[in-house]
KOLSEZA-477258 format. One record per residue (C-alpha): x, y, z. Coordinates in steps of 0.05 Angstrom, whole numbers, plus 5000, padded with zeros to 4 digits. Layout:
XYZ/...
This chain:
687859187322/687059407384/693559807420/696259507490/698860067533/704259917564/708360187631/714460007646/718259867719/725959947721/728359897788/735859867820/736759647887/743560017909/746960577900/753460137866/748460007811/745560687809/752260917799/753860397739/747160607714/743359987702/736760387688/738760417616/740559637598/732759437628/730260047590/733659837520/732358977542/724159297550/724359717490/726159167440/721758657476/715759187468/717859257393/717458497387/709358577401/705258997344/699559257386/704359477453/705860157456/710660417515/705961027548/708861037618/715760807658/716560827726/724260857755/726560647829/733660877849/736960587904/730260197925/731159517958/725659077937/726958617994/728059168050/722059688042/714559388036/709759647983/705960078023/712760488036/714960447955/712461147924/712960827854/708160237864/703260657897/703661047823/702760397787/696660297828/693160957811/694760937748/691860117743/685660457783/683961027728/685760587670/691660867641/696460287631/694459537606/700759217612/706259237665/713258947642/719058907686/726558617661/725358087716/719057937758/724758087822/724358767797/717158837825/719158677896/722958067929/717557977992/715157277992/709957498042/706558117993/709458077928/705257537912/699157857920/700758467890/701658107826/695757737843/692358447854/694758697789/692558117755/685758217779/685358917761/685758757679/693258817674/697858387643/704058357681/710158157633/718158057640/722258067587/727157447624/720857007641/715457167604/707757227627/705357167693/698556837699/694056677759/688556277723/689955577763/692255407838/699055197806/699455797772/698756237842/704255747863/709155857819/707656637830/708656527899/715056077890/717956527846/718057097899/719956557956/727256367921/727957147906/726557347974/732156757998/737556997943/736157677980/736557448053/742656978035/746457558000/745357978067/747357458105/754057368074/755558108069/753558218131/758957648154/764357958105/763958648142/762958318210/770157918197/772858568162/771558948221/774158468269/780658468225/780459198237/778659278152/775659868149/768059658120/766860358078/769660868032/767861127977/763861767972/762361708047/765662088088/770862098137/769862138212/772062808241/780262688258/781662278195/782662288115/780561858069/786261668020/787161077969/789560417993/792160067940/788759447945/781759207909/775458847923/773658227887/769958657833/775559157823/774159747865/779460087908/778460187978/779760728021/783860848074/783761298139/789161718162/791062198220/788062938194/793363248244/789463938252/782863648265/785863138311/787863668360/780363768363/778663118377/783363078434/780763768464/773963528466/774562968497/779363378548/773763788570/768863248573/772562808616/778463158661/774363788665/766663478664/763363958607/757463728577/756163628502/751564218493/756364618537/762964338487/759364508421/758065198448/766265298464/767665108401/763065488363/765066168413/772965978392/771065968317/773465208312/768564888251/766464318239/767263908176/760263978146/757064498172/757665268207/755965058283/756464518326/751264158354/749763658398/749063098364/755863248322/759563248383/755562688422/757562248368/764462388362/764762248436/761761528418/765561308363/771060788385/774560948322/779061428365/781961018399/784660558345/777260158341/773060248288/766659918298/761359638257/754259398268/754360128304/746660168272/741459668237/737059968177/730159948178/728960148111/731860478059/730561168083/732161028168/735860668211/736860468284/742360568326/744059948365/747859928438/753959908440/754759208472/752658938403/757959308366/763458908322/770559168346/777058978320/780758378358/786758918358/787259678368/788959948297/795160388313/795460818255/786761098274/789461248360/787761968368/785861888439/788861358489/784260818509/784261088585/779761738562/775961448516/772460938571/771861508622/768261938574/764561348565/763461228627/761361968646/755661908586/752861308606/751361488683/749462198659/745061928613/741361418660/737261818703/735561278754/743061288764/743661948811/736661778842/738660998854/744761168890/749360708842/756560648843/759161058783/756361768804/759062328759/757563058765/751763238722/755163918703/760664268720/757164928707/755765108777/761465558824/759464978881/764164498887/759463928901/754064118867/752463388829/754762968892/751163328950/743563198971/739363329031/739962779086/734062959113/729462799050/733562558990/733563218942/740863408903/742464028931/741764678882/746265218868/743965888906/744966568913/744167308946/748068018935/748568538990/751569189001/757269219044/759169829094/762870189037/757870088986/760169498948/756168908922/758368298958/756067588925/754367078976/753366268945/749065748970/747964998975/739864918970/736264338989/732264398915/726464028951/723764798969/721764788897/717264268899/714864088972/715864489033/716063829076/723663799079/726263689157/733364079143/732864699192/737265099157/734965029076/741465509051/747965169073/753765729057/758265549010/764365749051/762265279109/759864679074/766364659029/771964729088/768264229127/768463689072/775063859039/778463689102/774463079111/777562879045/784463069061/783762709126/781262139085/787562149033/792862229101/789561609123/790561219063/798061429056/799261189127/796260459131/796659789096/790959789041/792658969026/791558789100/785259279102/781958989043/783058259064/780558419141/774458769107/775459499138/774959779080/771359249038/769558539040/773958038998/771557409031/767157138973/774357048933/778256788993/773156299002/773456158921/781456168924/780655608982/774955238940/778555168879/786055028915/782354418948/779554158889/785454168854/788553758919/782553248907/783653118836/791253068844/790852538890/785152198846/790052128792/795551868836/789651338862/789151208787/795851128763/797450578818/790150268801/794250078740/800149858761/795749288796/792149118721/799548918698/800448368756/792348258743/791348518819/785749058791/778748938768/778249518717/781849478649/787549918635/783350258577/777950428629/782650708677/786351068620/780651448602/779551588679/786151908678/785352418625/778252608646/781952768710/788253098672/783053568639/779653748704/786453878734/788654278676/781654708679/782854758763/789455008754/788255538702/783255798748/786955818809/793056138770/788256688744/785756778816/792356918842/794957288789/787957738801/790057788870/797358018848/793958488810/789658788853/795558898906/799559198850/793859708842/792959878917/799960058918/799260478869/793260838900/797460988954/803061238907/797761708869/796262028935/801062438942/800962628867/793262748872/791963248925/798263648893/793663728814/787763798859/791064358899/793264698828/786364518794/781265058770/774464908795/772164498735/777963958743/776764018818/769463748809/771163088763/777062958807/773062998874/768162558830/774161918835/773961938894/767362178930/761161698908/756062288945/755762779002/749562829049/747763369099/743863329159/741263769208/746663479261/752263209214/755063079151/755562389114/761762249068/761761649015/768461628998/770561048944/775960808906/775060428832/779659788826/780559488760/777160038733/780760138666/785159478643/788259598579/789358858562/784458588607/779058858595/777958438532/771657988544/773457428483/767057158472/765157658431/771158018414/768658708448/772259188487/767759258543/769459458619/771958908668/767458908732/769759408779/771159318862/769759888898/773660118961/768960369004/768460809072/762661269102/765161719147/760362179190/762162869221/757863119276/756663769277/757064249340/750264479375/
């Protein structure tokens, strides 16, 4: 009698069932099924951990590439498997690797379902359908966890736990409540030390403009460690700086996994965010968090600086030059750089003298400014009281009346909207009234429509009128609202110059950043975008409810250039 060599597969498709250790029930089920046959004799196993059959192709599963050298020099004549799912769940290569197998010499066996054969067109059908429902049970059972966690995360139900850990700033403790099969999730709270952190870093990323490499090396130089490792590093503090979860949003959907071993992260526009802020997570308010957003996205676009768009932050804060970041040449276009030169005074001493460079010198010499080095002294005096001029100016006229004339910008797209809509809703009103004596005349038999007919008139024109007047409400409440924040522009004033006055250098940058959009120097005057951001942080408002995600509401900028000639 000749012996049958067997090799068998056990393979577990998530850590949950690596952890309940279902390797040994398909090892014992294969064991007694090989015991059943005389001539089989178990001479290899192969063992997947954590290996989705459905997720990761063949050609990217270590342990079927062994099965395949090992059918290739002869050493096994019989694969068996618990269930044939166990082999893959791919309805597009599963198939044929059976198939493959098959045509090798190997019988391919599971204990559940017995003998696959290929010997027939029915039979390579039934191979086929067999991996065509388990590839569906797979993508069905995604599909519905994947719509659990999105509506847990929407609920602001934390979607992990376990032995994962806890973002930086929080704790994971025991809830007290259970999942369906029995296992009790966690729960984040407050770490209070580590909070402090938190806050700090995004302090010096947004009200004092440091970058990330710049904040990791702070914290390291203080001694301040991180959770998981001895340094800080980019990334660890980049990510902290993303993660919504600090202000009372944890998000989910934040990446998408390509296979078992990577995944992608995703932008944040597809993110799933709680309907409400979850008190009990806010370590930062909700203001920061979207400036340091804010800051990272236009410092991380680098068509933003060179496009001249509206949300111009400085790129560092590094430099002793106040405007390095928001100053360029006028003459070709290049940011200014920071420069420099030491010389000996008449008593010996080393005096420091800083310079605004046009940093086209390092790559062209084609530049028109005269004077390339623009002392740091001058240039600053010059636009510092162009920007106190500027502020003066605000406190002293009517910003409402300046917006709507257009001095300072143009609102006559939503006047003409306002007007639009307001006349519509006139037109429909007196529709309706047309209507409602239209059927007065059906009761004397005066009108030639029915009263059903002219019933359903009415409420088409009832639900137009209701959908006008929601929209004109929202318009003027808008408007409200925007006079509510020019008033308070003109309140901050005041407030403003007094912090900047006080400021060190670093605060003095990102606050100059509010309020200048960019600084450009000619050879016979300056240029001077100054701007002010409406609407630019909502706390309610800024909801957009189609998708439930906090995002920004669009933003009207204030607007003025002003020029400053310079003398001969």
């Amino acid at each position: 009698m000749d012996i049958k060599r067997v090799g068998c597969l056990y393979r577990v498709s998530t850590l949950k069932q690596v952890e309940k250790n279902d390797i040994p029930m398909q090892r014992i089920s294969c064991g007694n099924f090989i015991k059943s046959h005389n001539n089989w004799k178990l001479t290899k196993e192969y063992i997947e951990l954590g290996v989705s059959g459905y997720k990761l192709s063949e050609s990217k599963r270590d342990v079927l590439q062994d099965i395949k050298k090992d059918v290739l020099n002869k050493e096994i004549d019989i694969l068996l498997v618990f269930m044939f799912d166990r082999i893959g769940r791919r309805e597009e290569e599963t198939p044929f690797v059976v198939e493959w197998l098959i045509n090798e010499g190997i019988e391919v066996w599971s204990v559940k379902e017995g003998q696959r054969k290929i010997e027939n067109r029915a039979d390579k059908l039934i191979n086929y359908l067999t991996y065509w429902q388990a590839g569906g049970e797979s993508e069905k059972t995604s599909i519905r966890v994947r719509e659990v966690q999105v509506q847990m995360a929407e609920k602001g139900i934390l979607t992990y736990g376990g032995k994962r850990n806890a973002p930086f700033g929080y704790d994971f403790i025991k809830s007290g409540t259970y999942t369906k099969k029995g296992v009790e999730r966690q729960k984040l709270i407050i770490n209070k030390t580590e909070a402090e952190i938190v806050k700090e870093i995004f302090s010096l990323y947004v009200k004092r403009g440091y970058g990330i490499g710049r904040i990791a090396k702070y914290l390291n130089d203080k001694g301040i460690k991180p959770r998981r490792s001895e340094l800080w590093s980019i990334s660890s503090v980049g990510s902290m700086l993303r993660n919504p979860i600090y202000m009372g949003f944890p998000a989910y959907r934040k990446k998408t996994t390509v296979n078992v071993a990577i995944s992608k992260k995703q932008p944040f526009d597809t993110w799933i965010l709680p309907e409400k802020r979850v008190n009990d997570l806010v370590i930062v308010d909700e203001e920061i968090w979207w400036k340091a957003k804010k800051i990272r996205d236009c410092r991380n676009d680098k068509s933003n600086y060179n496009d001249k768009k509206e949300d111009i932050k400085p790129r560092q804060t590094k430099s002793e030059l106040l405007f390095i970041g928001m100053i360029r040449c006028g003459e070709c276009g290049y940011a200014f750089m920071t420069a420099g030169s030491k010389k000996k005074n008449k008593n010996g001493d080393i005096v420091k003298h800083s310079y605004y460079r046009c940093s086209s010198t390092r790559v062209t010499n084609t530049c028109g400014l005269k004077e390339k080095n623009k002392r740091k002294e001058v240039v600053e005096e010059v636009v510092l009281k162009c920007v106190y001029d500027f502020l003066d100016s605000l406190g002293q006229i009517d910003l409402s009346k300046a917006i709507k004339k257009g001095v300072l910008n143009s609102c006559e797209n939503e006047e003409k909207e306002l007007k639009r809509c307001e006349k519509e809703l006139e037109e429909v009103e007196a529709n309706i009234k047309v209507l409602k004596d239209e059927i007065i005349k059906t009761l004397t038999g005066e009108s030639n429509f029915t009263a059903e007919l002219l019933n359903e008139l009415i409420e088409e024109k009832e639900a137009k009128k209701l959908e006008l007047k929601n929209e004109f409400e929202s318009k003027i409440n808008q408007k409200k609202l925007e006079d509510e924040e020019l008033l308070q522009i003109k309140n901050r004033i005041p407030v403003w110059r007094k912090e900047f006055e006080r400021a060190d250098l670093d605060v003095k940058k990102m606050l100059l950043s509010e309020i200048i959009k960019e600084v450009r120097i000619f050879n016979n005057r300056y240029e001077i975008d100054f701007r002010l951001q409406l609407n630019e942080y909502m706390k309610e408002k800024n909801k957009i409810n189609d998708n439930n995600e906090l995002k920004y509401k669009e933003s009207k900028l204030v607007e003025n250039t002003i020029s400053i000639k310079l003398e001969e």
